[in-house]
C-alpha positions in Angstrom: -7.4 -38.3 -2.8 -4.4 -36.8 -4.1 -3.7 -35.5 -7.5 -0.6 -36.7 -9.2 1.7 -34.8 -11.0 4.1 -36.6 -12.3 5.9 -34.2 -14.2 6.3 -31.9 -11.2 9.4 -33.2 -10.0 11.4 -32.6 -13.1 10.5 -29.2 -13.0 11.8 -28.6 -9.6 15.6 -26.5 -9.5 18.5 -28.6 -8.8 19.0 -27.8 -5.4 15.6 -29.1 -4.3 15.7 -31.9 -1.7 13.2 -33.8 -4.2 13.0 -37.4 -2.0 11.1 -35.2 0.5 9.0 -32.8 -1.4 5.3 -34.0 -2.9 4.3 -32.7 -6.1 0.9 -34.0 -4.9 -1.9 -31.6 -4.5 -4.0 -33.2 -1.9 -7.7 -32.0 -1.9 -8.5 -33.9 1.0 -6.4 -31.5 3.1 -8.1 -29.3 5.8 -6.5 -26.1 7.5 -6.6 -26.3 10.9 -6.6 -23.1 13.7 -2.9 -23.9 14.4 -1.6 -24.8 10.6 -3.6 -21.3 9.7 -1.7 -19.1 12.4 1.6 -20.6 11.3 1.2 -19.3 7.5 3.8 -16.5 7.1 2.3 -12.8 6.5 5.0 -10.5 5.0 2.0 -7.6 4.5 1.8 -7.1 8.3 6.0 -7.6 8.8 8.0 -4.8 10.8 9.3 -1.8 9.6 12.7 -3.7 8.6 11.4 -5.5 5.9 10.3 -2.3 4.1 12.1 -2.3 0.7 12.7 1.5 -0.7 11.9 4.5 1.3 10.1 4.0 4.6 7.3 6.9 3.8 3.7 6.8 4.2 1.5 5.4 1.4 -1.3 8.0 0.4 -3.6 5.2 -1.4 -3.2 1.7 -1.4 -5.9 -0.9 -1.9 -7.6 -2.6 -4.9 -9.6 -1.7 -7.9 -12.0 -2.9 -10.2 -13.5 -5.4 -8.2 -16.8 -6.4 -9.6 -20.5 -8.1 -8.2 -24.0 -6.9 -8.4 -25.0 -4.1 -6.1 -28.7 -3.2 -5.3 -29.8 0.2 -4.9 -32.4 2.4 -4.2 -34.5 4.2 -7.0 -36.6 7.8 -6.3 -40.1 5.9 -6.4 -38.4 3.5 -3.5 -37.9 0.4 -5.7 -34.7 -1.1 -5.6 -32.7 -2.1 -8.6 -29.8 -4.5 -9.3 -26.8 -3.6 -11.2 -23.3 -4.4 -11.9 -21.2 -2.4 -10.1 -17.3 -1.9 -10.1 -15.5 -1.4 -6.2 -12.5 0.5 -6.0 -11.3 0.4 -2.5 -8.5 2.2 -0.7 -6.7 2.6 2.4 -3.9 5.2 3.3 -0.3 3.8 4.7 1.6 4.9 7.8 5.3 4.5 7.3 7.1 1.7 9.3 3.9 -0.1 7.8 4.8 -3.1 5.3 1.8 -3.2 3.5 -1.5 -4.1 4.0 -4.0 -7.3 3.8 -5.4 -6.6 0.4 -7.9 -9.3 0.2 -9.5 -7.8 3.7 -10.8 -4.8 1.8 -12.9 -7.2 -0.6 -13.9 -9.5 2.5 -15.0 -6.5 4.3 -17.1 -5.9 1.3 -18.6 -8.6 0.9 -20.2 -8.1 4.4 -22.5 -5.4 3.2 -23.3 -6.9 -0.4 -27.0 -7.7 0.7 -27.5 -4.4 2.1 -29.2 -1.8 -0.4 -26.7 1.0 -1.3 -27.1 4.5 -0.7 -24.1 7.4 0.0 -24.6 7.1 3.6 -24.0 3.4 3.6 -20.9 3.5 2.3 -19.7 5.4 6.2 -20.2 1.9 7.3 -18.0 0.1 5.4 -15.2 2.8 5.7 -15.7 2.4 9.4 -15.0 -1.4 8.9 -12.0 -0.8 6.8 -10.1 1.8 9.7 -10.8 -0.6 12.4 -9.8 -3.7 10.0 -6.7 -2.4 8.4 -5.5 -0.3 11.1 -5.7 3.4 9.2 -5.8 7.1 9.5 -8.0 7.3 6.1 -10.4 5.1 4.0 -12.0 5.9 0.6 -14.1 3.8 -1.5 -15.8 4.5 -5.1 -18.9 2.8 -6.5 -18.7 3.0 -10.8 -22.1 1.4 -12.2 -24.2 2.4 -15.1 -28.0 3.9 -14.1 -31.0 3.4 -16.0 -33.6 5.6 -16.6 -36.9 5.9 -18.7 -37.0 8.9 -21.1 -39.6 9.6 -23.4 -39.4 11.0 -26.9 -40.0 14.9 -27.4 -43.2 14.7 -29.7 -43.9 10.9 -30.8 -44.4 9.4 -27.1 -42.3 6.7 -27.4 -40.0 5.4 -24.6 -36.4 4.4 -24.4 -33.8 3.9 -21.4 -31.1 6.3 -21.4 -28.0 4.8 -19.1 -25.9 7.2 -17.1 -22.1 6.5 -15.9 -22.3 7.1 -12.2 -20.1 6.6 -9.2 -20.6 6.9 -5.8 -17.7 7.6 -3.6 -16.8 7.8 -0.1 -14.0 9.2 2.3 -13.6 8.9 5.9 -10.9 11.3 7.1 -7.8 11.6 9.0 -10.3 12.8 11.8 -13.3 10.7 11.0 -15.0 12.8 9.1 -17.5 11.3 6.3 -17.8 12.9 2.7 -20.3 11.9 0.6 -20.0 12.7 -3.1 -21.5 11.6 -6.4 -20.2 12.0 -9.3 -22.8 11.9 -12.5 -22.2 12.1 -16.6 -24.6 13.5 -18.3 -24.9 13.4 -22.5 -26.1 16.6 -24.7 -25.7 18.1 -28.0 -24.4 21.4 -28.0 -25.0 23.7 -31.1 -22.4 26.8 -31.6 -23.7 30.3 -31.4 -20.8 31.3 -33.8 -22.1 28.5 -36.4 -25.8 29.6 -36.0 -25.1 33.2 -36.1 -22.6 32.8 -39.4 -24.9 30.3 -41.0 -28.0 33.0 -40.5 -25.8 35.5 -41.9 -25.2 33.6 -45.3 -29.1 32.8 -45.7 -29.6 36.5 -45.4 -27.2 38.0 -46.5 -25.9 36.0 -50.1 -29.3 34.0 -50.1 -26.8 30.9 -49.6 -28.3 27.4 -47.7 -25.6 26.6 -44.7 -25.7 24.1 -41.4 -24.3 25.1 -38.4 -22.7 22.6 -36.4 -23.2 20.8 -32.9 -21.2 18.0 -31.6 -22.1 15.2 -28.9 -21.3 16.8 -25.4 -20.7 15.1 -22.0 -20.7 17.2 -18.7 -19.2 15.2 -15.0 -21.0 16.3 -12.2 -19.6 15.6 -9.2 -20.8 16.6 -6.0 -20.3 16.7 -2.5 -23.4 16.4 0.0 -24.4 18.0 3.0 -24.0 15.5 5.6 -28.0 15.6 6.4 -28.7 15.1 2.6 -29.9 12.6 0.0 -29.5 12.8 -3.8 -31.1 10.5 -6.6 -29.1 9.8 -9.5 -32.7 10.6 -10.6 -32.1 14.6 -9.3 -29.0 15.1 -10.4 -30.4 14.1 -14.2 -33.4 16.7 -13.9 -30.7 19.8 -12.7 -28.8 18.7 -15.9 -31.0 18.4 -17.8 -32.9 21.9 -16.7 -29.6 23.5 -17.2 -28.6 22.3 -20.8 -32.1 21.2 -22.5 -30.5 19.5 -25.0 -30.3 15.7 -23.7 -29.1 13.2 -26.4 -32.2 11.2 -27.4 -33.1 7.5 -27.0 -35.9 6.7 -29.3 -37.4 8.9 -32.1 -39.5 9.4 -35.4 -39.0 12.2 -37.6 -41.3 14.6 -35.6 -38.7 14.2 -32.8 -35.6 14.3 -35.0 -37.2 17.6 -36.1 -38.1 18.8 -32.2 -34.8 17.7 -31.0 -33.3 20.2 -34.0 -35.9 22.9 -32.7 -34.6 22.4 -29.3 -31.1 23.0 -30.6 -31.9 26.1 -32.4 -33.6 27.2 -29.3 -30.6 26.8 -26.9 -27.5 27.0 -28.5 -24.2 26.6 -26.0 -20.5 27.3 -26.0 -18.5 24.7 -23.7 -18.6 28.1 -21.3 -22.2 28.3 -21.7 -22.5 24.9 -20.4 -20.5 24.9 -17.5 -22.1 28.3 -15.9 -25.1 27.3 -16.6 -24.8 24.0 -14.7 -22.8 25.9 -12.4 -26.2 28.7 -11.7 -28.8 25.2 -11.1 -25.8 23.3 -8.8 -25.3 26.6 -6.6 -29.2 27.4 -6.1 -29.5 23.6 -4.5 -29.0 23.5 -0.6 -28.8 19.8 -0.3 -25.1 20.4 -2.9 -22.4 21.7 -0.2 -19.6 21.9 -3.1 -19.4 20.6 -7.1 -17.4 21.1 -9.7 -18.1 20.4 -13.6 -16.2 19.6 -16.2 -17.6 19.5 -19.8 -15.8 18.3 -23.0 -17.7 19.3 -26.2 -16.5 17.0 -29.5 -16.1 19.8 -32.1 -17.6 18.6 -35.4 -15.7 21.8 -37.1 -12.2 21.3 -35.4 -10.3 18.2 -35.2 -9.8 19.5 -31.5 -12.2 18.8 -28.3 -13.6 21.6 -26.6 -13.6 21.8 -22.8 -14.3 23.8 -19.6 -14.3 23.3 -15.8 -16.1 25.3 -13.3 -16.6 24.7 -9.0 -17.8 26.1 -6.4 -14.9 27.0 -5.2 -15.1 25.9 -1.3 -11.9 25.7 0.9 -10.5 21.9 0.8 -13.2 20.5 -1.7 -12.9 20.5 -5.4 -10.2 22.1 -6.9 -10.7 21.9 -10.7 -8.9 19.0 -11.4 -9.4 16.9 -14.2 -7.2 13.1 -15.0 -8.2 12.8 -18.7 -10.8 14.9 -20.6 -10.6 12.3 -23.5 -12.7 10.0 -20.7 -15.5 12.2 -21.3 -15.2 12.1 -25.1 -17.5 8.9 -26.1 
């Protein structure tokens, strides 16, 4: 049956020919084969109907497309967790556009499959032949849990780590595999320490030196005969800095986690060579770059540092928006 708008009509502009136009939505329609290949498609129209320049698109595609995403844990379990799908496409010129909805339908395709790196060559694979492109790329952003447990009391907390696995199949089919990996630690200033020490001994005066909530990105590039857990990239972190925020805690750890602070104190230089000396020594890592952002508690100012590896046509140091990693 039909719904009725009544109202529709009036709405309509002047010109309208309104004795032969419904204003009826009519559920009971069904799309045929024939009425579906008559619908107009503007995104694949020839070159002629390209407005502005008729250059080649670098990126083009959607982002921010969210569902629930299984993957696989170190210990072999899978897990379910919201995960947002950025997915994009390069554009020849003399090409209109593209069929944006096909890069969520090809999707969709793999959303029962468990996700790894290497699965994501798959649906790249789908979205050249589908779209008709020279280059595909497609990012995973989802939030990771792990079980830490306190430094002294034995109590147990989940710590959640941004994460986003990304994928790019090249102008000559070649797959890169990256993961890109946040990872949350205090940092306490040598300066502070030292000048704080100095006071104490020097004019018997009581002083704190200051350390500030730090985030280091990871991001790395795989060997093409590698695998990497999130779970991995968390242990050369944290063997690198020590100093991992907390989840739960008593006094004993508040007091531990200070110990651990005193122990290894870091400039924003500090931390990015020394994730820099654990990234380089691992031969599944082909290239990685890190970029740390320290909060300063003493300026009003962030802190921040980048470091790669420095291999031809991989990471170059670039960084959109340190304030990202500020949180």
């Amino acid at each position: 049956m039909a719904n009725t708008n009544k109202n529709c009509a009036d709405n309509l502009p002047k010109s309208t020919d309104k004795d032969h136009l419904s204003c009826d939505y009519d559920d009971s329609f069904i799309v045929s084969k024939e009425y579906r290949e008559s619908l107009p498609d503007m995104q694949n129209a020839n070159a002629r109907h390209i407005t502005g320049s008729n250059v080649p698109i670098l990126k083009v595609g959607i982002s921010n497309f969210k569902l629930p995403l299984k993957y696989i844990v170190q210990n072999s379990d899978t897990i379910e967790l919201e995960t947002s799908v950025t997915g994009n496409v390069s554009l020849q010129a003399g090409q209109k556009g593209i069929n944006m909805s096909r890069i969520m339908r090809v999707f969709y395709d793999f959303q029962e499959r468990v996700f790894t790196l290497d699965l994501l060559k798959e649906v790249l694979q789908d979205y050249k032949k589908t779209l008709n492109t020279y280059r595909a790329e497609i990012r995973l952003d989802f939030n990771y849990p792990i079980m830490q447990t306190s430094l002294r009391s034995d109590l147990s907390g989940w710590q959640y780590y941004k994460v986003s696995y990304e994928g790019i199949l090249d102008e000559q089919d070649v797959f890169h595999k990256r993961m890109h990996f946040d990872f949350i630690y205090s940092s306490a200033c040598p300066c502070s320490s030292d000048l704080a020490e100095h006071a104490r001994q020097v004019r018997q005066a009581y002083s704190i030196p200051h350390s500030q909530r730090s985030t280091a990105r990871i991001s790395v590039e795989l060997d093409p005969k590698s695998h990497l857990f999130v779970e991995d990239l968390q242990s050369i972190a944290l063997d690198a800095l020590k100093t991992e925020t907390q989840v739960m805690v008593k006094r004993e750890d508040e007091q531990a986690f200070a110990e651990l602070n005193g122990a290894y104190p870091k400039f924003v230089e500090d931390a990015a060579r020394l994730l820099f000396a654990q990234l380089n020594k691992d031969k599944r890592i082909r290239d990685f770059q890190v970029a740390c952002a320290h909060l300063e508690s003493l300026h009003s100012h962030d802190a921040i540092a980048v470091i790669h590896k420095g291999v031809p046509g991989g990471f170059n140091g670039h960084v959109d928006d340190f304030s990202a990693l500020i949180r």
